[in-house]
N, C-alpha and C positions, 0 to 999 in steps of 0.2 A: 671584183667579181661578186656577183649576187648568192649568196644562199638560200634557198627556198625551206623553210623547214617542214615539216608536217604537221596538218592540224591539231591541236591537242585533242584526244578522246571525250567525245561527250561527258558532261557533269549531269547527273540527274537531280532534282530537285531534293533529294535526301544527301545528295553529297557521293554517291558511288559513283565512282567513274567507269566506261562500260570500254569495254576493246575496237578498235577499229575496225570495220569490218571487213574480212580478206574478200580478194576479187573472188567474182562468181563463176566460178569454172564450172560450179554444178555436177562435177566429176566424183567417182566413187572416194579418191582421198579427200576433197571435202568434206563431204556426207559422212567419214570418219571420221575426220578431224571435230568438227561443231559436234560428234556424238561425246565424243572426251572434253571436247573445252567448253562447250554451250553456244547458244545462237552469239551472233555480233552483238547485240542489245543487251545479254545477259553481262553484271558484274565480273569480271574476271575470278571470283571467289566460287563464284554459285557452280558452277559445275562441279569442280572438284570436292566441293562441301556436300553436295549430292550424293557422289559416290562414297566417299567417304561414309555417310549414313546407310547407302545400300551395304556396304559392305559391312556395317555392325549391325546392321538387321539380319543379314543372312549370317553374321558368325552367333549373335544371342541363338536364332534358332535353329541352328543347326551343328553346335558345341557339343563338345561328345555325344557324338551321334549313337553310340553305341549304348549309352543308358538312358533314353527314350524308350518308355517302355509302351506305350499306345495304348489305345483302349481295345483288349484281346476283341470287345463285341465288334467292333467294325473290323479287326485284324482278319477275324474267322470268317467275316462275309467276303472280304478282300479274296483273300485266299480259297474260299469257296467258287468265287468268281472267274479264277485262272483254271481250273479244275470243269467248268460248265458255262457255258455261255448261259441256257437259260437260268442259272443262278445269277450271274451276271447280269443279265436284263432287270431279274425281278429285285435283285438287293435280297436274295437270300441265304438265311448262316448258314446254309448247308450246300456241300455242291449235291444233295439229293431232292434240294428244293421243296422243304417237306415246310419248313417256314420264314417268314422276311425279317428283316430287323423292321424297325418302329419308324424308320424313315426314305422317303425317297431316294433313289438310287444313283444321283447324279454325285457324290466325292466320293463312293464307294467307284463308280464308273472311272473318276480320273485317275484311283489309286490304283484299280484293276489294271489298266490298262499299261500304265509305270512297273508293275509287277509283271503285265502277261510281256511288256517288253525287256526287261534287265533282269526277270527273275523274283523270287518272291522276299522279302527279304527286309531290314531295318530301314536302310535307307532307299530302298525303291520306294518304301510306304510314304516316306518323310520329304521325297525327295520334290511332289508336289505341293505338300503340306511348306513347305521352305519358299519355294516359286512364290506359290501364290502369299504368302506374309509378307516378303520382298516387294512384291509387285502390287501390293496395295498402297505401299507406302509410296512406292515408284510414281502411281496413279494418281494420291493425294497431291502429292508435290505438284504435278504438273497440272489440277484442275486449282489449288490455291494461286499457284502461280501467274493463272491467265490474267486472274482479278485482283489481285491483289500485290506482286510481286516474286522476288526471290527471296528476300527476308524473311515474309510471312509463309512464303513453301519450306523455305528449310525451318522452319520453326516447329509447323504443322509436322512434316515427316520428320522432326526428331521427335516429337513428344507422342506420336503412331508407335514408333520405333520402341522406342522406354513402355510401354504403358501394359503395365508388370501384368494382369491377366489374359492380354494379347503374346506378350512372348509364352506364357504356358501354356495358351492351349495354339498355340501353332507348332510348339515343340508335341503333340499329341495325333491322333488320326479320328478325333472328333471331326464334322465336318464343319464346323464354324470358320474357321479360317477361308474356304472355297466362299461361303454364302457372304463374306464381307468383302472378298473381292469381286464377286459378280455384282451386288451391292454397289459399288464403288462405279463397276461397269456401267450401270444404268444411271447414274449421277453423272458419270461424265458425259454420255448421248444428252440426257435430258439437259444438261449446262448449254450445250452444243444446240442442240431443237432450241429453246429459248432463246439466244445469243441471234441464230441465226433465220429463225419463225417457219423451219423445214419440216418437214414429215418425216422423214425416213429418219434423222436419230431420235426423232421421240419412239417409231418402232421401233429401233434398237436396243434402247431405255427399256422397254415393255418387254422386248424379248431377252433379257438380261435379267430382269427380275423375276420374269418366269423362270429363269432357271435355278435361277436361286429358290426360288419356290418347290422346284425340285430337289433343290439338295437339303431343307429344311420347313419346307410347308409356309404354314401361316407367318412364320418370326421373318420371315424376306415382304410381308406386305406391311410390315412396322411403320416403313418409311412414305410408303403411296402417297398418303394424304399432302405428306408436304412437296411430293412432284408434284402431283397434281395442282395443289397452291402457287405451289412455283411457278408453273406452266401459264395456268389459266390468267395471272396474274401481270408475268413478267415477260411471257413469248411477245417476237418483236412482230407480231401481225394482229391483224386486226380482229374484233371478238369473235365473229364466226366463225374464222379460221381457225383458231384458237379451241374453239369447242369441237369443230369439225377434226381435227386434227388429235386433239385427246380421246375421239371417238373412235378413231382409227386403232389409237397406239394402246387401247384398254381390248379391243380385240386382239391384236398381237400378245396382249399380256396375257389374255384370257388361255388361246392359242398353246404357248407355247409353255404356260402352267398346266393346264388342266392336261393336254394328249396323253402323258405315260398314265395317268389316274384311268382314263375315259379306255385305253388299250387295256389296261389291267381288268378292268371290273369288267369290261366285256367280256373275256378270256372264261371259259366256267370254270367253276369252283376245283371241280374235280383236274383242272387242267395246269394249274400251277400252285405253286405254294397259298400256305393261310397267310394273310396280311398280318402282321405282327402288331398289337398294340390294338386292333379293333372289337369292334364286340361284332360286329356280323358279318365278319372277312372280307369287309371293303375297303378301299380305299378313302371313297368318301367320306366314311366313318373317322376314317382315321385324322383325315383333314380336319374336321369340324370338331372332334372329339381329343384324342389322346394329343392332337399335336394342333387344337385349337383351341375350343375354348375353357380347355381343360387345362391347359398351363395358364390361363387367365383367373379362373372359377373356381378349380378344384374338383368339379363335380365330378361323382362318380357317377356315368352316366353316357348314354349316345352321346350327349354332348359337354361332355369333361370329361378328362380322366383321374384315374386319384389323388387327391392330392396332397401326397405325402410326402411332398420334397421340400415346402417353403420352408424348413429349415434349413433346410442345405447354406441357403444364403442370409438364414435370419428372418425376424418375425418381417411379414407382409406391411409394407407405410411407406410415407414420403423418405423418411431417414433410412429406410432399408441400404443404398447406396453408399451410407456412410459408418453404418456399425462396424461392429469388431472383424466380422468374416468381410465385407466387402471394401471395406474405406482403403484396405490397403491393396486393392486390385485394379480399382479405379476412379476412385473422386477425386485421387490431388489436386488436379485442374479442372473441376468442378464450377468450386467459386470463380474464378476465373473466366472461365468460358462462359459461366452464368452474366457475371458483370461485364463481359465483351459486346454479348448477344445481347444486352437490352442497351448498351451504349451506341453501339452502331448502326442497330437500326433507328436512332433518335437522332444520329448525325447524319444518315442519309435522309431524313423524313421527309424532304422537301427534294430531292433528286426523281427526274422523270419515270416514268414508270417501269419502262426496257432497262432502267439502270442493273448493269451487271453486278457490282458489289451486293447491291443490295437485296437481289436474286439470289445471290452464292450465299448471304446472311444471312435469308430466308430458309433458302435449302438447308445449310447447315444446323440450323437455329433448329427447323425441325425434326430433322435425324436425331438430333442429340433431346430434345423436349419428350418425343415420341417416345422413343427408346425407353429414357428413365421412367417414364409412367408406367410404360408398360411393365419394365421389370421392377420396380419397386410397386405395385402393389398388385402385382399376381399372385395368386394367390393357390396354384397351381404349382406342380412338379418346377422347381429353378435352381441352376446348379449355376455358380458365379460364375464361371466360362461362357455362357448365355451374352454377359454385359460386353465382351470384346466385339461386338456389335456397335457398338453405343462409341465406341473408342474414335471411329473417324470423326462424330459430329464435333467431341471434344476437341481433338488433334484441332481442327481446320479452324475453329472460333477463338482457339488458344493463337495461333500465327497469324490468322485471319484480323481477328478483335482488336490481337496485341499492336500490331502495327498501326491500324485505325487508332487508336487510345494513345500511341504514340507520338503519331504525325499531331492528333490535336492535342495533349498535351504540349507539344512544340511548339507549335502553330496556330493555336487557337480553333482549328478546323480541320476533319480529316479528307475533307473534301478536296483538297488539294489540287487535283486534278481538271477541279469544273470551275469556272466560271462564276468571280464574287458575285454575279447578281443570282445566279442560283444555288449558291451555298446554304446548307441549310444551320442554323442557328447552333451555333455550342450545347447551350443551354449546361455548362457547366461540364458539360462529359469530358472534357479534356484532365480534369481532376479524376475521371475514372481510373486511368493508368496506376496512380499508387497508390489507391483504395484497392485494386485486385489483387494487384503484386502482394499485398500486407495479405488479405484474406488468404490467400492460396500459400503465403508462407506460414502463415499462421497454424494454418490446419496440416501441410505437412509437418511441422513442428510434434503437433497436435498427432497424428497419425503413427510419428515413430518414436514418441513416448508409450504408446502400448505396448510396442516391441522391445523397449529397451532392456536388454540384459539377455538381446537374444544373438548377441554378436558384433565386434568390433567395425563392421561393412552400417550398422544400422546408427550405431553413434558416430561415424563419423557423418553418414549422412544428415544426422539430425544437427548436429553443429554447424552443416555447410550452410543446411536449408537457412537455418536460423540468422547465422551471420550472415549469409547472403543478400537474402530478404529483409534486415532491417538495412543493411548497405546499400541497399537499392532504392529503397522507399527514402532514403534520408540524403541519397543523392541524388533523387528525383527532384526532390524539393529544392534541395541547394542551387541545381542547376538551372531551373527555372525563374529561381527570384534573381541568381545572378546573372543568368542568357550565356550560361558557359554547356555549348554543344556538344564537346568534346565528355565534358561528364557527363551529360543526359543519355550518352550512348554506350559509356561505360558502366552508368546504374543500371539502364537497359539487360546490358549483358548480365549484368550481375543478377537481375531480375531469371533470368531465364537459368542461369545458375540455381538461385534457390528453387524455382519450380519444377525442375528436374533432378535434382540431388533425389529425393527419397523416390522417387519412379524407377529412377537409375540403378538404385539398390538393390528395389525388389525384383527386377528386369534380371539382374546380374546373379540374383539369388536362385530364378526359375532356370538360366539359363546351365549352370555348373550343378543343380541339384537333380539327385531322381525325383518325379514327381509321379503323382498318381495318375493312371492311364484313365480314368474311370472320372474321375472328378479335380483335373489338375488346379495348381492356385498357385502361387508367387510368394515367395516372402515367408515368413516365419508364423506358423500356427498361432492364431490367437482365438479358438475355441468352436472355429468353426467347421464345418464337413468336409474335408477334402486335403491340400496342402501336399506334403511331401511324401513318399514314398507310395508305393502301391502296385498292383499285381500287373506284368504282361503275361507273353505266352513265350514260348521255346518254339526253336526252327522245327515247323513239322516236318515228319518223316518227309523225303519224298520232293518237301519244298526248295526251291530256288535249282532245281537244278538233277531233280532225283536223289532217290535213297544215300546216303551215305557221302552226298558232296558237298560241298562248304559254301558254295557261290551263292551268297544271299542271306547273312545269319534273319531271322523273325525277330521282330519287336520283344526285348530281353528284359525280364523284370526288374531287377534292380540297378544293372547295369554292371553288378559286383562280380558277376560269376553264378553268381545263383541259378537254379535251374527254374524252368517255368511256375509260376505260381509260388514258390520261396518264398514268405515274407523276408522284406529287406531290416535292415537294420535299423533303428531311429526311426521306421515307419511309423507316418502320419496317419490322421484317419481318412480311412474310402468307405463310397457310398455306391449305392444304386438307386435307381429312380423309389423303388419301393419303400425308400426309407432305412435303411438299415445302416449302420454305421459300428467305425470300432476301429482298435489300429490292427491295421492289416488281418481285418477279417472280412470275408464274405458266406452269406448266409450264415447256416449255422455254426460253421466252422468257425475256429479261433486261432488266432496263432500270435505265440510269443513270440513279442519282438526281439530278434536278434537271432534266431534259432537257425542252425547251421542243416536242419532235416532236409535233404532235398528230393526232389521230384514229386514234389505236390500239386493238384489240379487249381488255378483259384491262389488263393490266398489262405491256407486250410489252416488246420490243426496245427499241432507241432508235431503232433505222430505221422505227417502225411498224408493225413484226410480232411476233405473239405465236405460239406453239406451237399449236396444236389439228389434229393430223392424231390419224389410227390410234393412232400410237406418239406424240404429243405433238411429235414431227421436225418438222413443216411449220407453214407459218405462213398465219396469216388475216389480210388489212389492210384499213383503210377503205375502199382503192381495190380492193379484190377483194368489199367489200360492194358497193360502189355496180355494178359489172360486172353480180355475181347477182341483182341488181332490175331491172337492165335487161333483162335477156334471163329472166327469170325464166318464160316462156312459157305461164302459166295452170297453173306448177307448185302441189299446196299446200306443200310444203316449201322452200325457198329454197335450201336446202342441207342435208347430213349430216356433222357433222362428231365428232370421237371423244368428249367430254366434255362435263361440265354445265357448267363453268368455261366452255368455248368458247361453246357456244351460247348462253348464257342473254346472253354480251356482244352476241354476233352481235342475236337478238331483242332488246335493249333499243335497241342504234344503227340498225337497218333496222324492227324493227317488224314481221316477218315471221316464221311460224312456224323452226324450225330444230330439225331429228332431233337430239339428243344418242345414238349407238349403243352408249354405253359406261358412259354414268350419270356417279354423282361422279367416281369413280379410274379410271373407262375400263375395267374387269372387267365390268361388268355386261355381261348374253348378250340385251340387248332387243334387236338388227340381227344375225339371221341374213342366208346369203345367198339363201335362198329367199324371205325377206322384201324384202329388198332388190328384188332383180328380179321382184317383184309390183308393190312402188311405181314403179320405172321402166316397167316394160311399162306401168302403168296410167297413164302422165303425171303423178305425184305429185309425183317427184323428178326431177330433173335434174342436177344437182351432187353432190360429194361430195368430202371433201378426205381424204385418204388418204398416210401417212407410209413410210417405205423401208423398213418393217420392221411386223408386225406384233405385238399384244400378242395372246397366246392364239392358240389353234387357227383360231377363228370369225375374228376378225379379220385374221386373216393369211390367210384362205382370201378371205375378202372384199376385203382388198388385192390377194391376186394378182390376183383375177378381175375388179378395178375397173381395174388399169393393162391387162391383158390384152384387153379392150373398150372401157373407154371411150376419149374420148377426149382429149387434154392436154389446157387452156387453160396457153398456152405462156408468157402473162404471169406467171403466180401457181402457183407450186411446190406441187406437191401436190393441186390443184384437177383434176377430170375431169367432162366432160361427156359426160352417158347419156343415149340416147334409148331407144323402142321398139325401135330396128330394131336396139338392141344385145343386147337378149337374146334367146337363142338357142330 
């Protein structure tokens, strides 16, 4: 009797063996099944390896969930926004809509809506903020994947995964995290329009980046140039098509950017909030200026805004990516990525034009090229959280590159795939592989000698890097002069060991520390603005569920028990756009670290007062919140106090509207005084806290004319009370 065995499973040319593929019933437990184990074609490893990394990306960011403290300035908009739809619409701190935050309204729109559905609350805010960091890496994986493999996707989505100032600020309610995955959105249509020479995902692409253009302005067109590159270059039709077709998808771009700006500024002045961050309460303004080319410039001006922030991330230069504040947020895989990206576009140099590798190495090559220029010599407001932008182009040329560098290492050619008469020439890059490996261990080496002596998690990482990385480099070489495969694959791994040891650390440092809501980072202070600890807000009255009910605690500041605004303990320094810095202080306020005072607005004093007049001089406290609710007299504002930092604390611990008349830094011109005693004569406002000194013309006119009328409350410094009968 005969036995028939079954075929053996395909060998791919790397040696992975792939699963047979089950009959095609096309039925819903299929379509299960291949979601848990991966297509027929994929490695038997690669699924479960996938999930595996989704599932330590959604535990880094979203690991005690309850000391995530967020950044109270979008907390207060959020929550303004479940309170008024039209605060809602416009992304205003106030549900009275008297002023906007400094950005587009689209991650305030997905947090809104997570809060107007589950309530208002820590992780309703967090809970998109988690999705979309998961779902970027989810995204990478499958767009490295197409072109490159399963090796080079899970390579990419671990070192997404790891890449210590992407875990902090996704653990935050900054909107960075949303603007890299719609980012992410439009690189995959535009892979897709290329690959396939269609129209419709190149408008998808367009209409992806416009959104992201709403949820961050100008920092979502970083990228264009190299779609466009890509496009023009690499799409599988012929040139007019090509041009015709990029004409289409820059209208959609145009489209589906500009509409909320072109609706707002139509809307008149007197009919919605002052635009937050402008000088002549436009939106346009705000594009081209505070959140244009004023993080590029600095210029104080329509077109910059101040620029007082490039300290945050260190002096403005090519090296800015690798100093003290940033080197350990994001360059480990720098070198790396750098020597991938000029290797692989030298071994595809002679591949037809539509080649897809070489299209994905373009694309990625410029996402990541873009990126660094831009934030390394801006010269404009930059807070290190900014470069988690910059993290996929690295991610994808690190699994991307690595595998390229690998096969020709191996092989003499990464080309593998095509046809010896159109391979393009080595030209040596096959020795690129453990020149990177060495570079990129080197420098982590390099990166967690500045921290040493900052924790047993840091030396051990620096040990791993080290011995990893010569391990690898030294059994790259052996195996090569010997032709021993089985070690070329084990330095391999080892290689990815060392390049991920100190990422891993600081990844794991953001994920279990409080961090600052305001200006999050990763990893152990080393002299820069921002790092650990820092101010949230406490459950407003009223929030998640009504007065006095539990469902939904508010983004908690140190996660310790503290009440809102509490400096936390071992608190690092926090900043604000305007420049100011300190541990755990804002404005003028100061506060000792460790101080057990509670119910402070802010990040205050020790006594329980924090800065927010006019001039930042005067101070707001728990006990002058609870005063302004008492007597609050059927006002809609609660009070007016000088900045976004004051109010947006004030509304998260009362729960009541509250004026900001100065924006982020207190310049902004939204509170004339003809405004002003509109809202008092009308009964809107009642209070207003006002400092001994005026900033600007408008405010100093508004200080005199508020102590000149109103009248003190004699408890609380700085505080005055307006009626009708006080304007004249």
């Amino acid at each position: 009797m005969t036995t028939l065995a079954p075929p053996p499973a395909p060998v791919r040319e790397d040696g992975a063996r792939h699963r047979s593929a089950p009959p095609a019933d096309g039925g819903l437990a299929s379509r299960a099944r291949r979601l848990f184990t991966g297509a027929p074609e994929d490695p038997r490893w690669a699924r479960p390896t996938l999930w595996a990394i989704l599932v330590l990306a959604t535990a880094l960011y979203a690991w005690n969930l309850s000391s995530i403290t967020g950044n109270t300035f979008y907390d207060a908009a959020v929550y303004s926004g479940t309170k008024s739809w039209k605060a809602f619409f416009f992304g205003a701190l106030d549900a009275g809509s008297f002023i906007t935050v400094d950005k587009p309204p689209f991650a305030l729109w997905v947090m809104g809506l997570s809060a107007r559905a589950f309530g208002y609350g820590t992780w309703q805010l967090m809970l998109p903020m988690v999705a979309v960091g998961t779902g970027s890496v989810a995204l990478l994986y499958r767009l490295v994947k197409r072109d490159f493999g399963a090796v080079a996707a899970t390579i990419s989505a671990l070192a997404l995964t790891l890449t210590p100032i992407t875990v902090a600020i996704t653990r935050d309610t900054n909107p960075d995290p949303i603007l890299v995955f719609l980012m992410l959105l439009g690189a995959a249509a535009l892979l897709k329009s290329v690959r396939t020479g269609r129209l419709m995902p190149l408008v998808w692409s367009g209409v992806a980046i416009g959104f992201a253009f709403n949820t961050k302005m100008m920092q979502a067109y970083v990228v264009l140039p190299a779609f466009f590159l890509v496009y023009l270059w690499a799409a599988n039709a012929s040139l007019g098509k090509r041009i015709r077709n990029l004409a289409v998808g820059t209208v959609a771009l145009i489209v589906s950017s500009a509409w909320w700006m072109v609706v707002v500024d139509l809307i008149p002045a007197s009919s919605r909030p002052y635009i937050g961050g402008s000088t002549d309460n436009t939106v346009w303004d705000l594009v081209i200026g505070y959140n244009g080319f004023g993080r590029i410039f600095g210029a104080s001006s329509s077109v910059g805004s101040q620029g007082n922030g490039a300290s945050f991330g260190g002096e403005a230069g090519l090296y800015r990516m690798f100093n003290d504040t940033m080197g350990g947020q994001i360059s480990w895989l720098i070198p790396f990525a750098a020597i991938a990206l000029v290797a692989g576009l030298v071994l595809r140099g002679l591949a037809p034009r539509t080649d897809a590798r070489r299209a994905a190495l373009m694309l990625w090559g410029g996402w990541f090229v873009l990126h660094y220029l831009t934030f390394a010599l801006a010269e404009g407001t930059f807070h290190p959280y900014y470069v988690t932008a910059m993290a996929p182009g690295i991610a994808a040329l690190t699994g991307a590159g690595g595998v390229m560098l690998y096969n020709a290492f191996r092989n003499g050619s990464a080309a593998v795939e095509v046809p010896p008469t159109e391979r393009s020439r080595d030209w040596g890059m096959g020795w690129a592989l453990p020149a990177a490996v060495a570079a990129s261990s080197v420098w982590a080496v390099v990166l967690l000698q500045r921290v040493s002596g900052s924790g047993t998690l840091y030396t051990v990482a620096e040990v791993v890097a080290g011995v990893a990385g010569a391990a690898s480099v030294i059994g790259l070489l052996i195996a090569r002069f010997s032709k021993r495969q089985r070690l070329m694959g084990v330095a391999a791994l080892a290689a990815v060991v060392a390049l991920l040891a100190g990422p891993a650390a600081y990844s794991a440092s953001a994920a279990t520390s409080s961090t600052n809501g305001t200006n999050p980072t990763a990893g152990p202070s080393t002299g820069g603005m921002g790092g650990m600890g820092g101010g949230g807000g406490q459950r407003p009255s009223g929030a998640g569920g009504g007065p006095g009910t539990n469902s939904g605690d508010a983004p908690s500041g140190s996660g310790d028990g503290q009440e809102m605004g509490q400096p936390p303990s071992n608190s690092g320094d926090s900043t604000d756009d305007s420049g100011s810095t300190g541990s755990g202080t804002t404005e003028s306020g100061t506060a000792e670290s460790g101080s057990t005072e509670s119910g402070t607005t802010e990040s205050g004093s020790a006594d329980g007062r924090t800065g927010g007049g006019m001039d930042g001089g005067t101070q707001v406290s728990s006990a002058m919140i609870t005063y302004l609710k008492k007597n609050q007299d059927g006002a809609g504002w609660l009070v007016a106090v000088a900045t976004d930092q004051t109010a947006s604390s004030i509304i998260l611990e009362s729960g009541e509207p509250v004026i900001s008349m100065g924006g982020w830094s207190g310049s902004d011109n939204a509170m004339t005084l003809a405004k002003l005693k509109s809202l008092v004569k009308a009964g809107k406002l009642h209070y207003i806290v006002v400092g001994d000194s005026g900033q600007g013309s408008s405010n100093s006119e508004i200080s005199t004319w508020v102590k000149a009328n109103g009248t003190a409350v004699s408890d609380y410094s700085g505080l005055y009370r307006l009626d009708a009968s006080d304007v004249g």
